[in-house]
MILORO-554101 format. One line per field, with one value per residue (C-alpha): x, y, z. Coordinates in steps of 0.05 Angstrom, whole numbers. Example, Ala and Ser with C-alpha at 12.3 -4.5 7.8 and 13.67 -1.06 7.14 Angstrom:
<atoms>
u [246 / 273] $
v [-90 / -21] $
w [156 / 143] $
</atoms>
This chain:
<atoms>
u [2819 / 2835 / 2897 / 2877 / 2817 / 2861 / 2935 / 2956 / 2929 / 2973 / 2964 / 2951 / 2957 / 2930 / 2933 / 2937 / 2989 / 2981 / 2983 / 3020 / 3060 / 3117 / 3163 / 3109 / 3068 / 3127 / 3130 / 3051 / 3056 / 3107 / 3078 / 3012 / 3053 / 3077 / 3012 / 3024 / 3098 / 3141 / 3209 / 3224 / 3296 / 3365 / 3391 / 3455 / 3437 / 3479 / 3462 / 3467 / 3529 / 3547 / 3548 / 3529 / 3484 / 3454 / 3372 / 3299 / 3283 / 3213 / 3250 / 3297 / 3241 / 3209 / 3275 / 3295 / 3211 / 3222 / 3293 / 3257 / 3192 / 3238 / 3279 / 3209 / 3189 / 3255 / 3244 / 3312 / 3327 / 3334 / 3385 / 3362 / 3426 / 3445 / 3400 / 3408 / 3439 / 3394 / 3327 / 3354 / 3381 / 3312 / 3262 / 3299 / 3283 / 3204 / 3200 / 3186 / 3222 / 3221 / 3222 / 3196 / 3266 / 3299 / 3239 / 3267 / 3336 / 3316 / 3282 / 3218 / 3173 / 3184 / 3127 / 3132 / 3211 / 3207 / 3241 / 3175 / 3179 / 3140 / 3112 / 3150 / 3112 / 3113 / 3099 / 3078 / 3036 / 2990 / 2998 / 2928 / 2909 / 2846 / 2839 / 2859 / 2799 / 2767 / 2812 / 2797 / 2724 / 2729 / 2777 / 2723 / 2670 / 2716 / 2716 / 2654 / 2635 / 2690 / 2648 / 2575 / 2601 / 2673 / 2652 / 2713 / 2763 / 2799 / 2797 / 2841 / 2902 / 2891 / 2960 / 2942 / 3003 / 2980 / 2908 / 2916 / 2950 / 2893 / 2870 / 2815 / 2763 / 2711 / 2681 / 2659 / 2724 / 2699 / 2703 / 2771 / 2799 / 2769 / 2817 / 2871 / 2860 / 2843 / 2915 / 2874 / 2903 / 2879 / 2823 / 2840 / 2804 / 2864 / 2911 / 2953 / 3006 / 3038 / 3024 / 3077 / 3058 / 2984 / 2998 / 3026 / 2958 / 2939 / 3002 / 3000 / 2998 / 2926 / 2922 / 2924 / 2910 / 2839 / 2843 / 2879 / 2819 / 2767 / 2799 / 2818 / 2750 / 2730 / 2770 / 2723 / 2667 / 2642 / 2599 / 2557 / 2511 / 2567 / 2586 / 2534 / 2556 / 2610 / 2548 / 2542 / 2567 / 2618 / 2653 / 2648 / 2704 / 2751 / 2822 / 2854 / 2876 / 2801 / 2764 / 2819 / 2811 / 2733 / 2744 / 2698 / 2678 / 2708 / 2651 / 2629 / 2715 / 2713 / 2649 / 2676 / 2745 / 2714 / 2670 / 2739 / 2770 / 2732 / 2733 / 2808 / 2772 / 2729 / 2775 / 2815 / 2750 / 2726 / 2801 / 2800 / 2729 / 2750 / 2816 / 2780 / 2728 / 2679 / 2624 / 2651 / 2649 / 2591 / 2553 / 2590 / 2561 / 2494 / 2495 / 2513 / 2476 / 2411 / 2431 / 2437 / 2369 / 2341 / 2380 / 2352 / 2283 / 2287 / 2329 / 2265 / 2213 / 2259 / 2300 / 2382 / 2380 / 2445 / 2452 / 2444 / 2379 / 2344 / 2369 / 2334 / 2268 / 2256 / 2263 / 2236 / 2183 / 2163 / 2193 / 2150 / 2184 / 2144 / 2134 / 2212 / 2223 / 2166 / 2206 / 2274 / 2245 / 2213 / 2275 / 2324 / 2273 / 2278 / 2350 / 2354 / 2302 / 2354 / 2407 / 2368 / 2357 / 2428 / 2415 / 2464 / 2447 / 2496 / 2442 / 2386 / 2385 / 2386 / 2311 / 2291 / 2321 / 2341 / 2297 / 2340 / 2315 / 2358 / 2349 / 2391 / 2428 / 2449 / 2465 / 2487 / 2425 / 2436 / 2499 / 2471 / 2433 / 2479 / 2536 / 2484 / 2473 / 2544 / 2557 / 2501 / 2532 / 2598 / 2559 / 2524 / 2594 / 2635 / 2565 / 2572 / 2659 / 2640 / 2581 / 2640 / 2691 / 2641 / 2629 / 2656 / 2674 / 2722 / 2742 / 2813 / 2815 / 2770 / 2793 / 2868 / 2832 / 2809 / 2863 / 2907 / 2864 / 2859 / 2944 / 2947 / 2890 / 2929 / 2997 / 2970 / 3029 / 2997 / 2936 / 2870 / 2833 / 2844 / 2817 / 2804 / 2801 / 2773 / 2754 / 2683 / 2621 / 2607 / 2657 / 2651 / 2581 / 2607 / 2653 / 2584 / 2559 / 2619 / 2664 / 2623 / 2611 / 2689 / 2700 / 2657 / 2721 / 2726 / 2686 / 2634 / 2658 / 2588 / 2579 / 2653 / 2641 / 2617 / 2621 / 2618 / 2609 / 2593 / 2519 / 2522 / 2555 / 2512 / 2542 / 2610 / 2639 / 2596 / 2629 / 2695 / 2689 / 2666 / 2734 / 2779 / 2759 / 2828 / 2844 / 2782 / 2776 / 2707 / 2667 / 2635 / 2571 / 2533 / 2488 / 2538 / 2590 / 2665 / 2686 / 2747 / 2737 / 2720 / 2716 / 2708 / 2708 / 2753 / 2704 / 2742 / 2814 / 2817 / 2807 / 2804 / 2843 / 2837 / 2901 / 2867 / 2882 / 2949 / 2932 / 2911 / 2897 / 2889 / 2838 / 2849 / 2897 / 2875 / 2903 / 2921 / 2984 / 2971 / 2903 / 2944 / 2983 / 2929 / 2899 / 2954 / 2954 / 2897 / 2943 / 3013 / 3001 / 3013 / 3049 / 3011 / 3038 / 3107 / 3095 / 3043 / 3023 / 3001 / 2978 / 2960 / 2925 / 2948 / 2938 / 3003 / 2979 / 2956 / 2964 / 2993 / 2989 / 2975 / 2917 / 2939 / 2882] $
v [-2769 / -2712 / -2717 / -2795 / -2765 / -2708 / -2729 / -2672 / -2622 / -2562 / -2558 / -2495 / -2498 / -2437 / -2434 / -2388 / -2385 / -2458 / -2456 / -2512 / -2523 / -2579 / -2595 / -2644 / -2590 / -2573 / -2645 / -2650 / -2589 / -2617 / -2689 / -2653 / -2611 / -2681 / -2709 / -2752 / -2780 / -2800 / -2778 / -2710 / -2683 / -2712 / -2670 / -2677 / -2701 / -2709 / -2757 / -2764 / -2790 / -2748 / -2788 / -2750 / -2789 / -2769 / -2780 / -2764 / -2691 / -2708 / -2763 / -2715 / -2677 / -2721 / -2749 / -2670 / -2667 / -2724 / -2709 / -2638 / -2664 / -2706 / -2648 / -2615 / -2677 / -2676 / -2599 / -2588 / -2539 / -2563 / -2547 / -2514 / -2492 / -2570 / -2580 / -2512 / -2528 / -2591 / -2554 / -2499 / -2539 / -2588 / -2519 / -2477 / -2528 / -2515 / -2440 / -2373 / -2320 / -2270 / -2198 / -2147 / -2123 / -2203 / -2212 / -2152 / -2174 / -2241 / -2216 / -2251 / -2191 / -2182 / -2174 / -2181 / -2192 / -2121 / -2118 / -2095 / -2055 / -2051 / -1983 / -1944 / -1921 / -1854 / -1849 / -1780 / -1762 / -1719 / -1673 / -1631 / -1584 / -1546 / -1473 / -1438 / -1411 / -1475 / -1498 / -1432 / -1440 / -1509 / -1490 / -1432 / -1493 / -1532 / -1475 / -1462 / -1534 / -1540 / -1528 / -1559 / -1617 / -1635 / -1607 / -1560 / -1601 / -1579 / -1636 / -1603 / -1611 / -1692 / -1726 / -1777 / -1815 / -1824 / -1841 / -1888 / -1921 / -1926 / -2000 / -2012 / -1963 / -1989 / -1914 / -1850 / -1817 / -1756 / -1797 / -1818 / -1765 / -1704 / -1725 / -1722 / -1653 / -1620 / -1653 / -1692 / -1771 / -1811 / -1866 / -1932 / -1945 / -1914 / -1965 / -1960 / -1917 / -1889 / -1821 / -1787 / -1807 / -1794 / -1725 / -1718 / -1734 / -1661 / -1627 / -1629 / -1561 / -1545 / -1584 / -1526 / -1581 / -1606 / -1679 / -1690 / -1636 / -1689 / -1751 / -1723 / -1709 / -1783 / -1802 / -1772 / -1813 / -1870 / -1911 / -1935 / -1981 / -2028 / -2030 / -2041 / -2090 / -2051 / -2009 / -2066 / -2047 / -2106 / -2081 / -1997 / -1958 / -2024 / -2031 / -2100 / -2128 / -2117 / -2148 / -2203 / -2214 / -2232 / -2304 / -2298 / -2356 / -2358 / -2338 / -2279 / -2253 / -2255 / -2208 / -2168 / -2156 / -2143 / -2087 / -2055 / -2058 / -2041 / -1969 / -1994 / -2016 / -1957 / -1904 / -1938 / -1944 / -1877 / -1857 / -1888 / -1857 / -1789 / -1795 / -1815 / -1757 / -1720 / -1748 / -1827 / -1804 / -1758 / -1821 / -1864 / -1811 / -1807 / -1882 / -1883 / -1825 / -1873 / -1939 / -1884 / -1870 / -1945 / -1959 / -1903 / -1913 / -1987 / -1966 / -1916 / -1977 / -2011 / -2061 / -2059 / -2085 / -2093 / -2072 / -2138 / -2146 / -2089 / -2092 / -2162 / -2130 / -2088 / -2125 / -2186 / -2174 / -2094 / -2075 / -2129 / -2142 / -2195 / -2234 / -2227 / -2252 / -2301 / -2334 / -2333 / -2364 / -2419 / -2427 / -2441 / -2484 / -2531 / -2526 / -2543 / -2603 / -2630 / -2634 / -2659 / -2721 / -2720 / -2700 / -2657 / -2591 / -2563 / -2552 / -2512 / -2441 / -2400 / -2343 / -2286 / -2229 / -2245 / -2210 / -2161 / -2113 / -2077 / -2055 / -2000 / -2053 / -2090 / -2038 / -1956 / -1938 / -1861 / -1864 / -1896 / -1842 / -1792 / -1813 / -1828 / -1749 / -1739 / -1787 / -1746 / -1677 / -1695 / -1729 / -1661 / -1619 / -1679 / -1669 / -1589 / -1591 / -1649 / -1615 / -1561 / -1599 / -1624 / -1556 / -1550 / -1486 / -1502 / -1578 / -1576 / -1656 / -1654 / -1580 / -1611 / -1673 / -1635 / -1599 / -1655 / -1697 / -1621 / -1617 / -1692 / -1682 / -1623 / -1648 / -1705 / -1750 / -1821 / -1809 / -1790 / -1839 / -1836 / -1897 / -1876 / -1919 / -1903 / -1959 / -1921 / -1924 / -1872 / -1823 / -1853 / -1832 / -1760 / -1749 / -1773 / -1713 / -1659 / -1668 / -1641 / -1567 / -1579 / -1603 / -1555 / -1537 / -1613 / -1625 / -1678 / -1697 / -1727 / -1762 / -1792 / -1803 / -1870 / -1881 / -1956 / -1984 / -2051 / -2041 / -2036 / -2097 / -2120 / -2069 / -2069 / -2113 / -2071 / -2004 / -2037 / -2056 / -1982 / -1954 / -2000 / -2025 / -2036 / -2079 / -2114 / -2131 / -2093 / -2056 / -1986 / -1997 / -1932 / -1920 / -1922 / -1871 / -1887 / -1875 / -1833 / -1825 / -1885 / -1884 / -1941 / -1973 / -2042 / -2083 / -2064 / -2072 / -2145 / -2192 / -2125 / -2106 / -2035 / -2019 / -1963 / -1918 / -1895 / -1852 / -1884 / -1844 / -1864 / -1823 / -1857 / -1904 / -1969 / -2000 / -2068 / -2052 / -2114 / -2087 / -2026 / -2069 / -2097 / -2037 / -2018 / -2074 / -2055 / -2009 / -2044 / -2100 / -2090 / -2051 / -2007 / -1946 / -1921 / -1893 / -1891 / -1844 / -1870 / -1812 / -1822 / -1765 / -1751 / -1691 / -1651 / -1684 / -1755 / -1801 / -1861 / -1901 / -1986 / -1992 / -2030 / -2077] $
w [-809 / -850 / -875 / -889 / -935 / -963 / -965 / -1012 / -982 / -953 / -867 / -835 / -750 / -716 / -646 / -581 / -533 / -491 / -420 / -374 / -449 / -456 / -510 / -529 / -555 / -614 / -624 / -631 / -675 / -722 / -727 / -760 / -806 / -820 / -843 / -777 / -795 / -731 / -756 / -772 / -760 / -737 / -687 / -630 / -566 / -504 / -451 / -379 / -388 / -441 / -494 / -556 / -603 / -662 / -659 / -679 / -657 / -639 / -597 / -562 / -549 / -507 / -468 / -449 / -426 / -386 / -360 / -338 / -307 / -257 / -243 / -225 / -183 / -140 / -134 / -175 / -214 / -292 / -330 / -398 / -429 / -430 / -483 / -516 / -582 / -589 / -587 / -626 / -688 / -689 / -685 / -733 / -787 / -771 / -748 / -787 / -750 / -816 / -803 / -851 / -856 / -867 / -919 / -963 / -952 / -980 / -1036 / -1029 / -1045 / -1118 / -1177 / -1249 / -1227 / -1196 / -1122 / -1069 / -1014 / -944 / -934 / -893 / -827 / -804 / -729 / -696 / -629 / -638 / -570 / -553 / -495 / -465 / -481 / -409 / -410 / -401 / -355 / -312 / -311 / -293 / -231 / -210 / -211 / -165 / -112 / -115 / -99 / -42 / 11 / -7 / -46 / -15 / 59 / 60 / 29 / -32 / -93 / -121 / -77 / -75 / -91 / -143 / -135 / -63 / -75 / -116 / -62 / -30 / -59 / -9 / 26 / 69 / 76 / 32 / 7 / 36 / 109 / 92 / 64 / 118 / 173 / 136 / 101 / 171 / 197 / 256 / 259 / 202 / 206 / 218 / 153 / 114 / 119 / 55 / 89 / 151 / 188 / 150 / 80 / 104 / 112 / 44 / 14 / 8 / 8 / -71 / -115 / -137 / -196 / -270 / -319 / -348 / -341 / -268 / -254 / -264 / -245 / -184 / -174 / -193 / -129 / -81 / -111 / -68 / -113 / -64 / -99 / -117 / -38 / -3 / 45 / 73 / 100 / 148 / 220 / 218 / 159 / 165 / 175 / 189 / 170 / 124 / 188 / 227 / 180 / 167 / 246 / 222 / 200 / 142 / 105 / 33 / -4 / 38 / 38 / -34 / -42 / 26 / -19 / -77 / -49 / -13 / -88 / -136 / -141 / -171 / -233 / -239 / -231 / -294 / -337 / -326 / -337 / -404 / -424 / -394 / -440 / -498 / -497 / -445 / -482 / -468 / -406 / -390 / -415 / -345 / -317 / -331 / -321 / -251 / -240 / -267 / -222 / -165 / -175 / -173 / -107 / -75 / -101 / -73 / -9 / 7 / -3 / 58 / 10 / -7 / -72 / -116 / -187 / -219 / -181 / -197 / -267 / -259 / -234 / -284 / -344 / -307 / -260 / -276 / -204 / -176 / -107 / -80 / -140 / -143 / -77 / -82 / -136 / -110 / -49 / -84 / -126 / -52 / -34 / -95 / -89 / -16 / -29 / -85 / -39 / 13 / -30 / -60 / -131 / -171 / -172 / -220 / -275 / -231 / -224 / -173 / -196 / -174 / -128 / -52 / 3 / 41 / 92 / 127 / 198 / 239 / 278 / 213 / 174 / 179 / 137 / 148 / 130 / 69 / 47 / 67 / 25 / -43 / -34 / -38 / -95 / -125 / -113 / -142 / -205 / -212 / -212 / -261 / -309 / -314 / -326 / -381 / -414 / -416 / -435 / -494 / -529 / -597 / -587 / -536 / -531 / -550 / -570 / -629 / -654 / -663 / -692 / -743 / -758 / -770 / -818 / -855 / -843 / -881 / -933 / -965 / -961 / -999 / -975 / -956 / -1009 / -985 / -939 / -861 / -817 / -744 / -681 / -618 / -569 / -546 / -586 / -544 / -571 / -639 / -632 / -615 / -669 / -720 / -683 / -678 / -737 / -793 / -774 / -767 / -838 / -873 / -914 / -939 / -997 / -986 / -919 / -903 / -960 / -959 / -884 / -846 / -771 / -745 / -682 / -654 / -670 / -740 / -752 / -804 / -838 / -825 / -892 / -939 / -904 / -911 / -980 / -998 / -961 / -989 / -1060 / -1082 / -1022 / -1024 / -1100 / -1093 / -1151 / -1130 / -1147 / -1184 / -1129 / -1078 / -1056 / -1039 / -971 / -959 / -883 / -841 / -758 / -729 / -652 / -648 / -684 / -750 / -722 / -738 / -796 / -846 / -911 / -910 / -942 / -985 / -932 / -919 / -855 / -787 / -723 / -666 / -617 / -560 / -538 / -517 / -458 / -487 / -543 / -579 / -592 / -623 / -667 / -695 / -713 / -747 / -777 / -822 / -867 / -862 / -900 / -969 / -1018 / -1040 / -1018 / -1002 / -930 / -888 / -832 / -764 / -710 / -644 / -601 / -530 / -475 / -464 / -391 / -402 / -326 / -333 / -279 / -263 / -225 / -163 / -151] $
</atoms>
């Protein structure tokens, strides 16, 4: 209906990467670039009996499709390379492959007649490390802690490539791991390797640098409000295999295996926060710290209650409990009575929170309580290296932060507006706080200086205009100051000319690269300077690792 009502008017098709695609997909693609015309291209196609006619390329598309979905049918392997030269002379007619370099070559950027250039990109890591000092302090913290928060085992000494190994507890790390650092036979609970890799797990050197410090001390966490099931008797302390040997129902395995795995997930966010700054971080902390807190507070009134309900109780019922389960009670009952008549259920809603009470031959209640006192001891000892870790005085990551933008402001090489990415509000939030008794040698930094996260979005295009005028065919107004220094969280790294700015640093890196491209992408994509400077920060001992889930 469009291209009826507007036949002159240019098509634009954006689309993601389709899944389950066929050949019928270019063809589909092409037509609408068409305006909706059947014939396109003539291209060589060879037959089964190799016969080579010439035909419609939208047509040889869908014989090849069908030749390959009986291939599939018959459980065959399809040949491909049969068809090569086909599918590559009918798609090169329709496909932009151009790279910066083949778009110079062609000269396609020219102005005024004038040959254009890309900026050039100057890459360079940015390497930082904690004064040893710091480091020191934090080590004397760890030993003091051995005994009355790691009963007698050193963190310290935990191999991280082995622990990480470890994909699925269904006890306190301090359980698992005591065995093993006192040399006795492993539990059956640690089931990731044999007896001879299991005595590796502490055989590590003590570790000397800051951030294997603390997320070797995030391993001996337990998080025990996100696994409260495997408190159960049925499910403590058992191996893969035992609890495989269960016969669980699907429903019930899925929330059994999610509550073995998902200290995987949080050991990789805190990770990330850790490696973006303490503050990120510390702020994990507190948070857990908090829901700690609630479980506990519910667990002594005689209730297990899950994060998502008591989030639920106090914003919905004031920490209500009977009016909570009152409701959810009512709310099966509906349900139960729909089914009962054979009516779809699909729209109602399951209210309320669930009445659990746990009793001492359901669950190890003790243990319980025991092991939110040690998650609680180890929170107290991650808070204290953090709130170190956080000084100005000594945090190495934001001292060589500084430096740098200081380093590029007075060679003056890539003009003088620096865009900065992190992926935390949280430590976007903490640079607001720490960079200006850093920049006191800047003239104006404040006043040149905005800091954007994701809740100031209402003012993220006036911001952006403000840093990059040029880019953004904006007028400064007189009661408004141009922006020179702009850190933002992802919510700027897409859909943004910011251009202006010849300098982008990266303070953390984010886990997803095409996310980094398209940060970069903010600067790179016009001509308006000749190079362009691109920094990303890193510790001298940054863990990389894939979280085996």
């Amino acid at each position: 209906n469009l291209l009826e009502t507007s036949p002159d008017a240019p098509v634009l098709l954006l689309t993601a990467t389709p899944i389950n695609n066929s050949l019928m997909d270019f063809a589909n693609q092409i037509q609408l670039g068409l305006r909706g015309s059947m014939v396109s291209v003539p291209v060589q196609y060879r037959t089964k009996d190799d016969v080579i006619q010439s035909i419609d390329f939208i047509e040889a598309l869908r014989l090849i499709q069908s030749e390959a979905r009986k291939a599939e049918k018959a459980g065959a392997q399809f040949d491909w390379s049969r068809y090569d030269s086909t599918l590559r002379s009918g798609l090169r007619h329709y496909l932009v492959r151009s790279t910066r370099q083949g778009v110079e070559a062609e000269g396609s950027l020219q102005k005024n007649g004038v040959q254009q250039h890309f900026p050039r990109t100057i890459v360079k890591q940015l390497s930082y490390r904690y004064a040893d000092s710091m480091v020191e302090s934090v080590r004397e913290l760890c030993a003091d802690a051995v005994e009355k928060t790691f009963e007698g085992i050193d963190p310290l000494r935990l191999n991280l490539d082995l622990a990480l190994e470890i994909t699925q507890q269904t006890m306190h790390p301090l359980d698992l791991f005591a065995p093993v650092f006192e040399g006795k036979a492993k539990p059956v609970a640690l089931d990731a390797f044999d007896e001879d890799t299991t005595r590796m797990l502490f055989q590590g050197e003590r570790s000397g640098s800051l951030i294997p410090i603390v997320f070797k001390i995030i391993n001996f966490l337990g998080f025990v409000p996100y696994r409260t099931d495997l408190y159960r008797h049925r499910y403590y302390g058992k191996s893969k295999d035992q609890i495989s040997d269960l016969g669980l129902k699907t429903d019930e395995r899925t929330r059994i295996n999610t509550q073995r795995t998902i200290h995987n997930i949080l050991h990789v966010t805190w990770l990330k926060r850790l490696e973006s700054s303490a503050a990120a971080l510390l702020k994990s902390v507190e948070y857990y710290g908090a829901r700690l807190d609630v479980f506990e507070r519910y667990l002594s009134r005689g209730y297990v209650v899950s994060l998502s309900d008591a989030a639920e109780l106090e914003s919905e019922y004031g920490e209500d409990l009977e009016k909570a389960f009152s409701v959810h009670e009512r709310s099966m009952k509906k349900i139960q009575e729909a089914l009962d008549a054979g009516e779809d259920i699909s729209g109602m809603k399951i209210e309320g929170v669930e009445r659990r009470e746990p009793s001492q031959q359901e669950y190890r209640i003790e243990q319980l309580r025991k092991d939110i006192a040690r998650d609680r001891n180890i929170l107290s000892l991650l808070r204290a290296i953090l709130q170190r870790m956080q000084s100005f005085d000594d945090s190495g990551k934001i001292h060589a932060f500084a430096d740098e933008i200081k380093s590029l402001i007075a060679k003056g090489d890539h003009g003088k507006k620096i865009l900065v990415f992190s992926f935390f509000a949280d430590t976007i939030n903490y640079l607001h706080e720490g960079m200006s008794p850093l920049m006191k040698d800047i003239p104006g930094f404040e006043a040149r200086s905005e800091f954007l996260t994701g809740l100031s979005r209402g003012k993220t295009e006036e911001i952006a205009c403000r840093f990059a005028p040029v880019a953004k065919k904006y007028v400064i107004k007189d009661e408004e100051d141009e922006i020179d220094f702009l850190f933002a969280t992802d919510v700027l790294s897409e859909g943004q000319n910011l251009q202006d700015a010849g300098i982008l640093i990266n303070y953390d890196l984010h886990w997803n690269p095409v996310r980094m491209i398209q940060r970069n992408g903010r600067i790179q994509k016009k001509m308006l300077m000749e190079s362009i400077s691109m920094v990303s920060i890193e510790s001298e001992t940054t863990l990389q690792f894939a979280a085996p889930i």
